[in-house]
C-alpha positions in Angstrom: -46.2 14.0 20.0 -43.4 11.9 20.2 -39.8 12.4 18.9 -37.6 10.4 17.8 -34.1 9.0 19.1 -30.8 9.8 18.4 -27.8 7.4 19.0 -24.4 8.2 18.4 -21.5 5.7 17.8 -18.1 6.1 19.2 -15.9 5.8 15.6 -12.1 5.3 15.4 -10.8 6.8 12.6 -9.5 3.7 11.2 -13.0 2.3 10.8 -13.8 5.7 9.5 -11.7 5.6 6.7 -13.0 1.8 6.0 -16.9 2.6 6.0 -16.1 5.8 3.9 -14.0 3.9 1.1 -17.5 2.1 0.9 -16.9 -1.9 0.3 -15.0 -2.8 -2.3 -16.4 -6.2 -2.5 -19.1 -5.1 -5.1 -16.4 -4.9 -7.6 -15.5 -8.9 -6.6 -19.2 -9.6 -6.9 -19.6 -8.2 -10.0 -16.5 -9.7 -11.8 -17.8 -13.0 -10.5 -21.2 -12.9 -11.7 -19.7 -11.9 -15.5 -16.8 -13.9 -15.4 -19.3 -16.9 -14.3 -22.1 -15.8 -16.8 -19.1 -15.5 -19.8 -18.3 -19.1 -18.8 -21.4 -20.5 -18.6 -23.0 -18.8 -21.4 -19.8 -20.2 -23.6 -20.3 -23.6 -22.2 -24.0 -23.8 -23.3 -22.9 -22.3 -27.0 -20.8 -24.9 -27.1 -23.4 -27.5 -25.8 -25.7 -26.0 -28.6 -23.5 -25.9 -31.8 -21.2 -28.1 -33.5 -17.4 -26.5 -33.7 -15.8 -28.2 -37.1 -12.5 -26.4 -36.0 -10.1 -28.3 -33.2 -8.2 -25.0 -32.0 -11.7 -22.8 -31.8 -13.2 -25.9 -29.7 -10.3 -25.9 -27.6 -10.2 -21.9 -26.7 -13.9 -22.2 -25.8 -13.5 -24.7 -23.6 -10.7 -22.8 -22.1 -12.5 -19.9 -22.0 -15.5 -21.8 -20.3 -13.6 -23.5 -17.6 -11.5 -20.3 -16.6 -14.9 -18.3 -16.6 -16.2 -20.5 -14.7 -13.2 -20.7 -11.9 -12.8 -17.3 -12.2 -16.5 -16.7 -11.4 -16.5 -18.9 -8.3 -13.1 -17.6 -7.2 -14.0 -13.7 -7.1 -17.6 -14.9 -5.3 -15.7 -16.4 -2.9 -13.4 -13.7 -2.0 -16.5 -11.1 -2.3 -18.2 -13.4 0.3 -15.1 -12.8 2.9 -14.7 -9.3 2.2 -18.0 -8.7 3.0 -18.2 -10.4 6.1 -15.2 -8.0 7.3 -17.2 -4.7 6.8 -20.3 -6.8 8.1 -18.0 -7.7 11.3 -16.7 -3.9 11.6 -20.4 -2.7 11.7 -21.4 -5.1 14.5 -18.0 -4.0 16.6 -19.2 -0.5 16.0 -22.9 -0.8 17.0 -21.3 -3.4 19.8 -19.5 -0.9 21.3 -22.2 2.1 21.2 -24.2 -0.5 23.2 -21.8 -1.1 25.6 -21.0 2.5 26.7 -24.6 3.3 26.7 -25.3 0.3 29.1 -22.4 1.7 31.4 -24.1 5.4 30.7 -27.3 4.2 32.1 -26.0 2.3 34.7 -23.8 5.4 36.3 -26.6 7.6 35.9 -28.4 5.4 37.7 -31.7 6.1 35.9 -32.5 2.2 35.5 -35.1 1.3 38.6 -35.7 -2.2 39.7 -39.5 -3.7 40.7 -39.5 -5.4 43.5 -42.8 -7.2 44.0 -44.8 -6.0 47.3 
C-alpha cells in the first residue's frame, strides 16, 4: 500500500492575505464579457432594425461603441490581474522547491551512480 505525499509551502503572510482575498479579477472578467455582449448585442439590433428617430440612433451607437471599449478595457485589465496571482503561485511553489532541493541536499539522502 502506498501513501501519499505531503508538501508544505513556506507562505509570507502578505501572499497569505492575497490568495485568501481570492482574485478579484473575476469581477473584471465578468464586467467585460457583459459590457462587451451589451455592446455587441446593441450593435447587431441596430444592424437588424431601422431607427426613424436621430437622437435614439445616436444613444445606441453610443451605447454600442462604449460597450464595446468597455468590454475590451476590463478584459484587458482581468488578463494582467490574473497573471499577478498566476506569478505569486509560481514564486510560492518556486520557493517550496528550492528549500526542499537544499533539504535534500543537506540531508544528503540523494546518491549518485557511478558506472562500474
Amino acid at each position: 500500500m502506498r501513501l501519499g505525499t505531503l508538501t508544505v509551502y513556506e507562505v509570507t503572510d502578505d501572499e497569505l492575505r492575497l490568495i485568501e482575498a481570492g482574485d478579484p479579477s473575476t469581477v473584471l472578467f465578468n464586467f467585460g464579457i457583459g459590457s462587451a455582449s451589451l455592446g455587441v448585442g446593441i450593435g447587431a439590433t441596430l444592424l437588424a432594425s431601422t431607427v426613424t428617430s436621430m437622437p435614439i440612433f445616436i444613444v445606441l451607437v453610443l451605447l454600442t461603441i462604449v460597450g464595446i471599449l468597455a468590454g475590451v478595457v476590463l478584459l484587458v485589465f482581468w488578463r494582467r490581474m490574473a497573471r499577478k496571482t498566476s506569478s505569486l503561485i509560481a514564486t510560492v511553489r518556486a520557493r517550496a522547491k528550492t528549500q526542499y532541493m537544499s533539504a535534500t541536499l543537506a540531508s544528503g539522502s540523494i546518491t549518485t551512480l557511478r558506472p562500474g
